[in-house]
C-alpha positions in Angstrom: 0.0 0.0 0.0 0.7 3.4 -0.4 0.2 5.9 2.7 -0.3 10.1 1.6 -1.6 12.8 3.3 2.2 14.4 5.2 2.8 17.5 3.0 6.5 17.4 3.2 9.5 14.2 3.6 8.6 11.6 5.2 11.6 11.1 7.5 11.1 8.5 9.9 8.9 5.6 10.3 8.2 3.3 13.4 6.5 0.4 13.6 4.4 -0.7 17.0 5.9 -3.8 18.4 2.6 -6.2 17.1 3.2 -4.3 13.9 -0.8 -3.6 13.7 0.4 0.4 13.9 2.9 2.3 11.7 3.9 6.4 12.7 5.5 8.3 10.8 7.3 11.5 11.1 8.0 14.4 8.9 9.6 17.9 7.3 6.0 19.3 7.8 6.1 19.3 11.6 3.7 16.4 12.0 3.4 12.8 13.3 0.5 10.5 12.1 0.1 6.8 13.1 -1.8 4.6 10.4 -3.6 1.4 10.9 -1.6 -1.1 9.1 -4.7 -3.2 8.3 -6.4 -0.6 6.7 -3.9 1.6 5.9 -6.1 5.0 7.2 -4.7 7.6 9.3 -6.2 6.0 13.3 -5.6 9.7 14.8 -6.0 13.4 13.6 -2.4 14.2 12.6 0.1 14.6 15.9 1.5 18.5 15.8 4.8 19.5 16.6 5.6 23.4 16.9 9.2 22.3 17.0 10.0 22.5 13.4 10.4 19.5 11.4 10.3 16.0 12.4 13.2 13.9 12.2 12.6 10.5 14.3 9.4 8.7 15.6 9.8 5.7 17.7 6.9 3.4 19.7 6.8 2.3 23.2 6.8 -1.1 23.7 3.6 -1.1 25.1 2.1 1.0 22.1 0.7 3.6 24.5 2.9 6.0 23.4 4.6 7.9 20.7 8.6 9.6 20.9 9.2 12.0 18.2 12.7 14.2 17.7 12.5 17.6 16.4 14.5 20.2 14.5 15.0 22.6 17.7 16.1 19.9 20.0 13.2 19.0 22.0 11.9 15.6 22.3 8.0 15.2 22.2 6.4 12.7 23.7 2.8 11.9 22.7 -0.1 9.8 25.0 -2.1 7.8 22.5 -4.2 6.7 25.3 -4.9 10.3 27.2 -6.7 11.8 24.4 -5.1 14.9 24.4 -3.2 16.4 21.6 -0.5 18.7 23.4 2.9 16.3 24.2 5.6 16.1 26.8 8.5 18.1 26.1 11.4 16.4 26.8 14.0 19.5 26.8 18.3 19.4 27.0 19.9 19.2 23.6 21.1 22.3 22.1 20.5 21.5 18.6 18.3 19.1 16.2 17.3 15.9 17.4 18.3 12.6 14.8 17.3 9.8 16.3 14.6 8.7 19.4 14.6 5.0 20.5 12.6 3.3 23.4 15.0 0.4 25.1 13.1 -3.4 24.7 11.7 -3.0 28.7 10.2 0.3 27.9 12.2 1.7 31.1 14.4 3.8 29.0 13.8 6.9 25.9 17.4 7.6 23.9 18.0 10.7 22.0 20.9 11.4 19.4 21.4 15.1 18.4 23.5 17.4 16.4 25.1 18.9 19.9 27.3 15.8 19.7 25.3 14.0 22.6 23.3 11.1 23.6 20.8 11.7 26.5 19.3 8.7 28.3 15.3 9.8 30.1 13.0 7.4 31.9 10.4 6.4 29.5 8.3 6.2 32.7 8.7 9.1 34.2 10.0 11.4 31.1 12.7 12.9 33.6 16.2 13.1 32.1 18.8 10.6 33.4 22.1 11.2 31.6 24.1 12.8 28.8 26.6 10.5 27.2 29.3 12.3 25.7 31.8 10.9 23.5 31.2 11.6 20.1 32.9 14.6 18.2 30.5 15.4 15.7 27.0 14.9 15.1 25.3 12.0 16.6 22.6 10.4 13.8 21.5 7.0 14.7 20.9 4.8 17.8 20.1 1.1 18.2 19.8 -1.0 21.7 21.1 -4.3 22.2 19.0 -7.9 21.9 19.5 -8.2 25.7 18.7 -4.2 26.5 22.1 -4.1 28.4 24.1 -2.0 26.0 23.6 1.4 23.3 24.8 1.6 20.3 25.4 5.2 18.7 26.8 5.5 15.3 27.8 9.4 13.7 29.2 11.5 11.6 32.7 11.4 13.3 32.9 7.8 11.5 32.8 5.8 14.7 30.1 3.7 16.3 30.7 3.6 20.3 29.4 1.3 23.3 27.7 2.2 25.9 26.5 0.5 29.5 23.0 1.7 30.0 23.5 0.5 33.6 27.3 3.2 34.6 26.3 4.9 30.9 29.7 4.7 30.2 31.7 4.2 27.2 32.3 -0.3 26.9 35.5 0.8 24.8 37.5 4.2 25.2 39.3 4.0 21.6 36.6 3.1 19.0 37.2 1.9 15.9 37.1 4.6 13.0 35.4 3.4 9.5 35.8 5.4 6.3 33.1 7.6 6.3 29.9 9.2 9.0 27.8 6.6 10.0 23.8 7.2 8.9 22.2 4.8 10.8 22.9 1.6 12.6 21.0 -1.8 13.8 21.6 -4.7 15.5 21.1 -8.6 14.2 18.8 -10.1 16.5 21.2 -12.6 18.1 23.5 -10.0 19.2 26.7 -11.1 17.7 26.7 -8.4 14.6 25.8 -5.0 13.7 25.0 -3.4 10.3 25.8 0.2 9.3 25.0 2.4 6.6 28.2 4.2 6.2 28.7 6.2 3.6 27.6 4.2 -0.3 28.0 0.6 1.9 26.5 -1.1 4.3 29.1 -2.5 6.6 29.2 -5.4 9.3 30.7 -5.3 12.6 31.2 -6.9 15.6 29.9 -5.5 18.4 32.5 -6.2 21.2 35.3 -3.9 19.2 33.6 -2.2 16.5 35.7 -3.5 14.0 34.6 -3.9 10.0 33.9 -7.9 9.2 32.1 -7.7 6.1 30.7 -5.1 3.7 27.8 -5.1 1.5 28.0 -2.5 -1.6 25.0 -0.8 -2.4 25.9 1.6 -5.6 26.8 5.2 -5.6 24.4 6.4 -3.2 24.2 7.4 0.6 22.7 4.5 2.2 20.8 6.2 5.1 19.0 3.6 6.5 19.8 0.0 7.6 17.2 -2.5 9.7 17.6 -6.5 10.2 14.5 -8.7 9.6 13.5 -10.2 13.1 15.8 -13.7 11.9 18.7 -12.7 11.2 18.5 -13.6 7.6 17.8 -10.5 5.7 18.5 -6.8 5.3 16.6 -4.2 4.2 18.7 -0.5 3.3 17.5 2.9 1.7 19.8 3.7 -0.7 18.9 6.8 -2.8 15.4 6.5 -4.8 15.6 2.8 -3.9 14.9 0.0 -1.2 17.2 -2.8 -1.3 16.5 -6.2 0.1 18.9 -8.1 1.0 19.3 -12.2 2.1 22.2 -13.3 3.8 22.2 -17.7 4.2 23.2 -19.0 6.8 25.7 -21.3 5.1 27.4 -19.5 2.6 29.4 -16.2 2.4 27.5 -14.8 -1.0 24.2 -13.0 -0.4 21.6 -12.1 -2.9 19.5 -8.7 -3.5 16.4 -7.6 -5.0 15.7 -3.9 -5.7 12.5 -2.1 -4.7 11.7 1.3 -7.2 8.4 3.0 -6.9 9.7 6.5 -5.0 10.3 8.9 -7.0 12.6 10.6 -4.8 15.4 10.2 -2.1 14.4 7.1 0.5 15.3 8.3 4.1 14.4 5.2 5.6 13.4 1.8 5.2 12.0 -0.5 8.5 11.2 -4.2 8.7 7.7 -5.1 10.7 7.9 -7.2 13.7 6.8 -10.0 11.8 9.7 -10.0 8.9 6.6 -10.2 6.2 6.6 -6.0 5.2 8.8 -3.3 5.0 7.6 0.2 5.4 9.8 2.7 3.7 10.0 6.7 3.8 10.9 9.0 1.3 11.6 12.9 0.2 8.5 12.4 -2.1 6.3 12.6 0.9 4.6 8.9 0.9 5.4 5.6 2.5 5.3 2.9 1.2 4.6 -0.9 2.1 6.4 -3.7 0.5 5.4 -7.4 1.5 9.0 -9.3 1.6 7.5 -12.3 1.8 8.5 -15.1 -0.4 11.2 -13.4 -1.8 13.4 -16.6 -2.3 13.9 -16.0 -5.9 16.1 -13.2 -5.8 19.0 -12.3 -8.6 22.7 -13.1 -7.2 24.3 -8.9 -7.7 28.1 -9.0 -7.5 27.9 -5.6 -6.1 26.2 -6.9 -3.3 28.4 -9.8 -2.9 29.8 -9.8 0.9 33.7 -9.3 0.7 34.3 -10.9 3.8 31.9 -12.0 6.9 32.0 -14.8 9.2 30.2 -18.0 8.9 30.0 -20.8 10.7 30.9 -23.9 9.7 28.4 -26.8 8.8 29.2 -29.9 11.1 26.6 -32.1 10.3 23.5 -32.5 7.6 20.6 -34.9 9.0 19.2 -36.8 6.3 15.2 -37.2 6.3 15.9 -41.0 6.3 17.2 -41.2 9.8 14.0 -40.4 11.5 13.2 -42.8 14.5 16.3 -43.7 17.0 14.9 -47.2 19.3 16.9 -48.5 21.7 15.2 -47.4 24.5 12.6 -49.9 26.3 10.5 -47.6 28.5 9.3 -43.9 27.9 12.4 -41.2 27.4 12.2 -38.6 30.0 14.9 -36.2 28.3 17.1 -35.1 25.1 20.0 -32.9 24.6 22.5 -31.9 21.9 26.0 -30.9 21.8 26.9 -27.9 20.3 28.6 -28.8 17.5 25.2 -31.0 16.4 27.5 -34.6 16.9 25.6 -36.1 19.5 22.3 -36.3 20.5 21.6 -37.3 24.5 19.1 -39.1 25.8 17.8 -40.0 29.1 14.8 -43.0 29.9 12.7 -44.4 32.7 14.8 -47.6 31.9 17.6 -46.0 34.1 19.9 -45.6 31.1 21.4 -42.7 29.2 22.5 -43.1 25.6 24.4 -41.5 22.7 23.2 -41.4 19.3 24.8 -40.3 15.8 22.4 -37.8 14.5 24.0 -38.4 11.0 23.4 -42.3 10.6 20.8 -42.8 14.0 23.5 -45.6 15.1 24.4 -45.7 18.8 27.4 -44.0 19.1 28.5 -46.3 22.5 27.1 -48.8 24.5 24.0 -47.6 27.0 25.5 -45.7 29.8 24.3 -47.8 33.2 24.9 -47.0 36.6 21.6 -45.2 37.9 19.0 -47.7 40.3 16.3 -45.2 39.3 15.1 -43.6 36.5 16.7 -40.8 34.4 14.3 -37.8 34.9 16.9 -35.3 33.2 20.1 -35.2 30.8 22.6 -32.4 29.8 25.6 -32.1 27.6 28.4 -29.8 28.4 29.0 -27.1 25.6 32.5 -28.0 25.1 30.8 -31.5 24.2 33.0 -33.6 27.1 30.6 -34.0 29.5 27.1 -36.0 30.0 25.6 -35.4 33.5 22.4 -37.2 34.1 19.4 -36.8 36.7 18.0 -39.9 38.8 15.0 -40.7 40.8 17.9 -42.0 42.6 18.8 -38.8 44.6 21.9 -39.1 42.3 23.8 -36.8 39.7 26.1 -38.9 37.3 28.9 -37.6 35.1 29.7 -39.2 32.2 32.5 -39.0 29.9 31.2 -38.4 26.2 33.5 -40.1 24.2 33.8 -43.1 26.4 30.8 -43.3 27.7 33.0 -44.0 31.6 31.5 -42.3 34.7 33.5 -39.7 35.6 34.3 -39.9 39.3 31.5 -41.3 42.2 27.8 -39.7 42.1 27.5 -36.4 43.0 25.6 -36.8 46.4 23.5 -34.1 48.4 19.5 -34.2 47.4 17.3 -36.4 49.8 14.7 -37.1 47.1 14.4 -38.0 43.6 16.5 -35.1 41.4 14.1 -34.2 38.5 16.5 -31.6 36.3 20.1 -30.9 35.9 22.0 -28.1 33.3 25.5 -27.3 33.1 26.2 -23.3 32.7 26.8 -22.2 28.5 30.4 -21.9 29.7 30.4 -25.4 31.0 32.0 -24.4 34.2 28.6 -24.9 36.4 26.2 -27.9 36.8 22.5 -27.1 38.6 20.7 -29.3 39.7 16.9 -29.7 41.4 15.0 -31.7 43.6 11.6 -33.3 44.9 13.6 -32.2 48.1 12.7 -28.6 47.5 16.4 -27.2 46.8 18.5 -26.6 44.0 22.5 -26.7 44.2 25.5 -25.8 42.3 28.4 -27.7 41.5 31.7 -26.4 40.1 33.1 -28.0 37.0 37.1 -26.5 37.8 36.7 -28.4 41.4 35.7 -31.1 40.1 31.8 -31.1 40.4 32.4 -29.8 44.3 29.9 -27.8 46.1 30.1 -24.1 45.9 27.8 -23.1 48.0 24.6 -23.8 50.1 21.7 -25.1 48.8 19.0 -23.0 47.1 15.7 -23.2 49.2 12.1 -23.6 47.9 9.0 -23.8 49.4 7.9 -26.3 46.6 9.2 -28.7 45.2 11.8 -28.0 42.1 11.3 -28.7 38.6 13.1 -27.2 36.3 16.3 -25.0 36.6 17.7 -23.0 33.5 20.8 -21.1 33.4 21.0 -17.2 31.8 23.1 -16.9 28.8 25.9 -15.2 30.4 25.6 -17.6 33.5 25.1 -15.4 36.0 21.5 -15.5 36.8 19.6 -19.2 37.7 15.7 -19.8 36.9 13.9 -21.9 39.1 10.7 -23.6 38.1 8.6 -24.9 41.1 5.7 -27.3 42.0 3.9 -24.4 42.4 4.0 -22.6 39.2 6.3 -19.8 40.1 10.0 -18.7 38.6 12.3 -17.4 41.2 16.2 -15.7 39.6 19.0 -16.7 41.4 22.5 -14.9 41.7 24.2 -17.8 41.3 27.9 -15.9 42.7 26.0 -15.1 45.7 23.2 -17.4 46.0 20.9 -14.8 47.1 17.3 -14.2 45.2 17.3 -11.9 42.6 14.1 -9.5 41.9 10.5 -11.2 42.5 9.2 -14.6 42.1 6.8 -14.4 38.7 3.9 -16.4 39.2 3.5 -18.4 35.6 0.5 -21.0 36.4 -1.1 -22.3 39.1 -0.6 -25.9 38.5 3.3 -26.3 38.5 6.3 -25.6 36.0 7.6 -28.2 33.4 9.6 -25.9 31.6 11.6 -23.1 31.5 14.5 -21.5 28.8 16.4 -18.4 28.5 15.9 -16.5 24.9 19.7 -16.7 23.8 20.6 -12.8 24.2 19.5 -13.5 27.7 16.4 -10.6 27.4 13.4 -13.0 27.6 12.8 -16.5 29.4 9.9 -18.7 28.3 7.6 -20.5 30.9 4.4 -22.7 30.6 1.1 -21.2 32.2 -2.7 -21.2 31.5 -5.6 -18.8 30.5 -9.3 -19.7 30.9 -10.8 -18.6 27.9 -14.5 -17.7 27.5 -16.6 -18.7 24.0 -19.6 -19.6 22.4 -20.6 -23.1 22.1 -22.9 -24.5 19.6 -26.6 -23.5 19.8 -28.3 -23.9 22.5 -31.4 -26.9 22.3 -34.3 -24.8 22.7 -33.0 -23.2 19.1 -35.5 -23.1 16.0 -33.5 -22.9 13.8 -30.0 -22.7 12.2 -30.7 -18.9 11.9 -31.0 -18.9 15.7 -28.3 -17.8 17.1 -29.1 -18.5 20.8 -25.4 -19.9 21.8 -24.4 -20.9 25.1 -21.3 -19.8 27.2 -18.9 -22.3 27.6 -15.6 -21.1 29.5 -12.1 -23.4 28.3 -8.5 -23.8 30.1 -6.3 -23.2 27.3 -2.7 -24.4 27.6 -0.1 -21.2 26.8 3.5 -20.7 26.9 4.7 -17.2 28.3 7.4 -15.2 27.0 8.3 -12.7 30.2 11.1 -10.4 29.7 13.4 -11.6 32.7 13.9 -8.1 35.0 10.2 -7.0 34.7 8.4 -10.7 34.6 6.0 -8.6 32.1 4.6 -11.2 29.5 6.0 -9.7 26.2 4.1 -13.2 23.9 1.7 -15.5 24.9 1.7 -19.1 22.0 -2.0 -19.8 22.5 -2.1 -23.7 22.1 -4.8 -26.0 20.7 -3.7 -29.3 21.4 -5.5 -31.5 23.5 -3.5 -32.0 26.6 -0.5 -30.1 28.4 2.9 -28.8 27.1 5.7 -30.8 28.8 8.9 -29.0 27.1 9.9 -25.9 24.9 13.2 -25.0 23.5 14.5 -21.8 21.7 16.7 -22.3 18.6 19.8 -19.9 19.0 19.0 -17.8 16.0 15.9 -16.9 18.3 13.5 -17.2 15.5 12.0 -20.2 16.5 10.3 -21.7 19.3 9.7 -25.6 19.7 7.4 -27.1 22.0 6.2 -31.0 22.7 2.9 -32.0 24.4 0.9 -34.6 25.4 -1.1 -34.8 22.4 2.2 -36.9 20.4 2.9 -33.7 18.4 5.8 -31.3 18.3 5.0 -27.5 17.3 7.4 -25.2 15.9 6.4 -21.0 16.6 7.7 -18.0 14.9 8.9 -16.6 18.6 8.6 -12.9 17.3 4.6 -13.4 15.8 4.0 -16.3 18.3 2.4 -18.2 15.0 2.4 -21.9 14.5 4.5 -22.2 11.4 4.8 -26.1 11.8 3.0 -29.0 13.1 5.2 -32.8 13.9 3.3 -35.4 13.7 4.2 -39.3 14.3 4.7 -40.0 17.8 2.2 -42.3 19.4 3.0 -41.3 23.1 3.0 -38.0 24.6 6.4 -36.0 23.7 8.3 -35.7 26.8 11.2 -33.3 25.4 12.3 -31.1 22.7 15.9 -29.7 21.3 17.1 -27.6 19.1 20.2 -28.2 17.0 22.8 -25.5 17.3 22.6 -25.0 13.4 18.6 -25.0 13.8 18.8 -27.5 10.9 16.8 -30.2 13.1 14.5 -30.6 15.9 15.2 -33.8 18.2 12.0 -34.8 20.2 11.4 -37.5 23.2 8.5 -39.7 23.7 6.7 -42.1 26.1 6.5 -44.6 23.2 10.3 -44.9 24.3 11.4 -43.2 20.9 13.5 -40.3 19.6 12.4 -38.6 16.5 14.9 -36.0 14.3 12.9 -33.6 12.2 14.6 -32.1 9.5 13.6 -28.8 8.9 15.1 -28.2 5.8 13.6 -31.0 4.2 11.5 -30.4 1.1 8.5 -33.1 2.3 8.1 -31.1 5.7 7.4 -27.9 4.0 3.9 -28.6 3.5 3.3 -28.8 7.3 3.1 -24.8 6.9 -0.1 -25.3 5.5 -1.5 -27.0 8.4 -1.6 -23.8 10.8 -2.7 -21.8 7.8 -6.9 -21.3 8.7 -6.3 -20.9 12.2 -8.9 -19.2 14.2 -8.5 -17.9 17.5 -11.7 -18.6 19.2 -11.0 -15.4 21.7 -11.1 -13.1 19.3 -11.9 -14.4 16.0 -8.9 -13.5 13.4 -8.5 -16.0 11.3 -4.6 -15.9 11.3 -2.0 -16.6 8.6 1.7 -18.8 9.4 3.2 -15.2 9.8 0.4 -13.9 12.2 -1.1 -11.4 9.8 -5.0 -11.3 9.9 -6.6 -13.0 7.1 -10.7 -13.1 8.1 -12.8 -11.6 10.7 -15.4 -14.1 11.7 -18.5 -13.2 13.9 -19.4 -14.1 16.9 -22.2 -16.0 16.5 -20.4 -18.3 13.5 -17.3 -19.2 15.1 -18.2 -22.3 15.8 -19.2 -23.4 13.0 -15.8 -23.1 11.2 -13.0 -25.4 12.1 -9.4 -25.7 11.1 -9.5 -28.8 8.9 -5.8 -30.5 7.8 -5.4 -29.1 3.8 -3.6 -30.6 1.4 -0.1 -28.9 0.2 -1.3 -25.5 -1.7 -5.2 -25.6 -0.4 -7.6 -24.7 2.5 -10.3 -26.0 4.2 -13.2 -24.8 6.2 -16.3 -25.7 7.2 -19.2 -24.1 7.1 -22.4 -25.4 8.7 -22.8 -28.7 7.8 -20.7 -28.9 4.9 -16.9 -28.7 4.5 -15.3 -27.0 1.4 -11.9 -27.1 -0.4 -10.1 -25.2 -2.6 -6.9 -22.4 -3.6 -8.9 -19.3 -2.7 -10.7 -18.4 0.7 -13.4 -16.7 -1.4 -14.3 -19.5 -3.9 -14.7 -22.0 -1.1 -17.7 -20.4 0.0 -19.1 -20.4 -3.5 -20.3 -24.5 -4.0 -21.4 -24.1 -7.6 -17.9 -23.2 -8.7 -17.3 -26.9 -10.3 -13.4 -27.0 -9.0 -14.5 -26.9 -5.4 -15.9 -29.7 -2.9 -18.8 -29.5 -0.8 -19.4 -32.6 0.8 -22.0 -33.0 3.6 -20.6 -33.5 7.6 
């Protein structure tokens, strides 16, 4: 779509974060916010009598609107007040580049001409800091995955560092690139940032600022850069023109498609929250909206070609062939992978651990015995050494990978069955926790020792997760409530988040550390089918029917506000999740025998596993997210290959799915397809469709076909309509 009405150059433009709102903000001193399923204007145009509008940015929480103005002030607008008149945020000297709301919402950055960066509280609106540092002007800002760390990028040709927590500089000497810097974003793993500097787009790492790769993007100023929420693609502005850019995982080349329809300079170009659209800005006073998605058959440039960037290296492709792993004779309680994707883990109520080849589905050793209870948990160290394993025993066991030996006696200390154990991602801690209500810490350097007192619940424990950086520990109780850990000190961190009131089976860290996922519930209220005093199928007399719906929660870890909620609709409760460490996907397996895969930004079902025939007990992730590995209590281990041609048409199965709360009929990516009423939802299921169709029912009568509209239309001869 095409958005018109500002009367001057679109500067800016800011997405919401459930990308259902778009604002934009321009030369002629206004900011207007546009329903993105409409496209129409959803408030009289926000008016700034600051001079032009350079930057617009959303709260988190969509309540409010940050824009930054020619004179230096900052205005921040209440969508939710009804009044029209903003908050002046007043202390830079000269015209305002760039505003930015952290991920937690706690914290509103400014860049400016003055040479400054000023930190406010985007609760309070009161200032907090001035970071100086930069000698010339300061033009872009971007915030870390994890919230922990600024990035500024300006015309002095440097890109600096700082701690939102001592707002200081992380480095004192940054690097210097070859021309000013225009804008700057993060990848959402953490581990790179792209800049437009000067015609390029350059990659750098973000520890030392240093150039690792550069994409060439012609003979323009490329003044706008933004990362699609996996990683895997690039969107820049890049004079009249909005390149797209797709960067595989496993190979060093990227390809790029060019988008023309301004007819004047682009200032900026932003992905949505949901990867599918890109909303670009331009001097010809429109915005555009581009949908991205499908874009696989894009024309290799050599100008775009990456000149050098790092990759990782493939260790291992899973054929589709390897599928079931059996060894095990009683249900398998627990799965884990080694980081370099060679070994898969597995844990069983038959008291035994084993080791399995993902490549071939072989055994790699002999069954690792020694346990006189069963294996409740398993764990593989990241430097791929060490197994430890969980017993109903009151035993920890360390095994040695490659062997398959025990290492040392059993670690001894809980007085009941010991339901989970983790090492640290460094490999230099072990956790584990207990029926006995306690969770302890071992030390890998002492060999497995002690290091402090045990952790205290009131419930029993059952899970345990460790942060990213290893610092914090996440308990999951029989009560349904997370309590943080500093592990260092062993003293509570923060409050105790209450997730569900019927116990925790799972918790896991997002990879930049930011988020943590937990299980909980929601009772949901709908209408059932008509009640029996009805006339007719015309009467829509419908009784209330209320329905505990099993959900996974997606909290960001200091606040313990729910940022996601994955809805579920399979019959029976979720028993493990796991995040892949590109965090674009989210992986779940539940008693019904199936294993989901979710788009963790849209919280959409992108995948459904089927072929188990017992409950799934645990999920995993490969390191390369090129497989899934999940455990059953038919005392079986499936690999999924996700890159496999056959598995793409499980897309299609989540494609009609309606959420009875609301009733959106939702596409794989989350974007709203059909509005159904009230008083039919019931009478539409979500049906399994065959690759490249849809079903839905209607009545008594199901239909089937390419297009949503013609299935309604039975005398269309290339359609079905076959009675229930």
């Amino acid at each position: 779509m095409t958005l018109t009405g500002h009367d001057g150059a679109v500067n800016a433009v800011a997405y919401s974060l459930d990308g259902n709102m778009l604002a934009s903000a321009s030369a002629d001193t206004t900011v207007r916010i546009w329903d993105m399923r409409t496209g129409e204007e959803m408030t009289t145009p926000l008016l700034s009598d600051n001079g032009a509008v350079n930057s617009v940015a959303f709260a988190p929480d969509g309540e409010s609107v940050a824009s930054g103005t020619e004179h230096g002030v900052v205005c921040v607008w209440s969508l939710m007040s009804g009044t029209v008149a903003p908050q002046k945020l007043q202390g830079h000297s000269a015209a305002i580049f760039c505003v930015l709301y952290s991920q937690s919402g706690s914290h509103l950055a400014s860049s400016s001409a003055d040479k400054t960066v000023r930190l406010w509280s985007a609760r309070t609106n009161q200032h907090l800091a001035v970071l100086r540092g930069h000698t010339a002007a300061v033009h872009t800002l971007t915030f870390a995955p994890d919230g922990l760390t600024l990035a500024s990028g300006s015309e002095d040709q440097t890109i600096q560092l700082w701690d939102i927590a001592t707002r200081k500089l992380l480095s004192q000497t940054p690097y210097r690139h070859d021309s000013a810097i225009h804008d700057i974003c993060f990848f959402p793993d953490g581990q790179k940032i792209a800049a437009g500097c000067g015609n390029d787009v350059i990659l750098c790492k973000p520890q030392n600022g240093r150039k690792n790769g550069i994409l060439c993007t012609g003979a323009k100023l490329t003044l706008s850069v933004s990362a699609s929420p996996d990683g895997q693609s690039l969107v820049s502005a890049c004079g009249n023109s909005v390149c797209l850019t797709t960067m595989p995982r496993l190979t060093a080349r990227s390809s790029s498609v060019i988008l023309d329809a301004h007819t004047e300079s682009v200032r900026t170009a932003r992905f949505a929250p949901n990867g599918l659209y890109v909303a670009s800005a331009s001097n010809d006073c429109t915005i555009r909206v581009w949908n991205v998605n499908g874009k696989s058959e894009l024309k290799p440039l050599t100008e775009h070609e990456i000149h050098r960037i790092d990759t990782a290296a493939v260790s291992t492709t899973i054929n589709s062939d390897v599928g079931v792993l059996k060894s095990h004779t009683d249900e398998v309680t627990s799965v884990a992978i080694s980081r370099d994707a060679a070994l898969i883990v597995s844990g069983s109520l038959d008291r035994s651990i084993r080791v399995w080849d993902p490549r071939t589905g072989n055994l790699k050793a002999p069954p690792f015995l020694g346990h006189a209870d069963a294996v409740f948990s398993v764990d593989i160290s990241s430097d791929g050494r060490t197994i430890a394993s969980a017993s109903g025993d009151h035993t920890i066991r360390l095994w040695d990978a490659q062997t398959g030996k025990a290492i040392g006696s059993p670690l001894l200390g809980h007085t009941k069955s010991v339901r989970t154990v983790v090492f640290s991602p460094d490999a230099q801690w072990l956790a584990s926790g207990s029926d006995d209500k306690s969770v302890r810490i071992w030390e890998a350097a002492g060999q497995f020792a002690l290091v402090a007192d045990p952790l205290i619940h009131d419930d029993k424990v059952k899970v345990v997760a460790f942060s990213p950086n290893n610092q914090l520990v996440a308990v999951g109780d029989s009560s349904g409530r997370i309590h943080f850990w500093n592990r260092e000190t062993g003293q509570t961190v923060g409050n105790s988040i209450q997730s569900n009131d019927a116990g925790l089976k799972y918790l896991a860290f997002s990879p930049e550390g930011a988020h943590i996922l937990s299980d909980g519930n929601q009772t949901v209220e709908f209408r059932g089918p008509p009640r029996a005093n009805s006339q007719n199928s015309r009467d829509f007399l419908m009784s209330i029917e209320t329905l505990a719906v099993q959900t996974i929660k997606l909290r960001n870890v200091i606040t313990g506000e729910v940022i996601l909620t994955l809805r579920t609709c399979q019959n029976g409760s979720i028993n493990s999740v796991a995040y892949s460490t590109d965090s674009q996907f989210i992986s779940s397996g539940s008693e019904d025998k199936e294993v989901h895969v979710w788009n963790a930004v849209t919280g959409a079902v992108i995948a459904t596993l089927r072929g188990h025939t017992g409950s799934v007990r645990s999920v995993a992730f490969a390191p390369d997210c090129r497989f899934i590995v999940s455990a059953s209590s038919d005392s079986t281990i499936r690999v999924w290959n996700l890159i496999e041609p056959s598995l793409q048409h499980l897309e299609i199965n989540a494609f009609a799915a309606l959420d009875p709360n609301d009733g959106w009929v939702r596409g794989p990516g989350g974007e709203l397809l059909l509005w159904v009423p009230a008083a039919y939802r019931t009478y539409l299921y979500r049906l399994k469709a065959k690759p490249g169709e849809v079903e839905i029912t209607v009545g008594n009568a199901w239909h089937r076909g390419t297009s949503w509209t013609s299935c309604w239309n039975t005398d269309i001869p290339e359609f079905t309509s076959t009675p229930m």
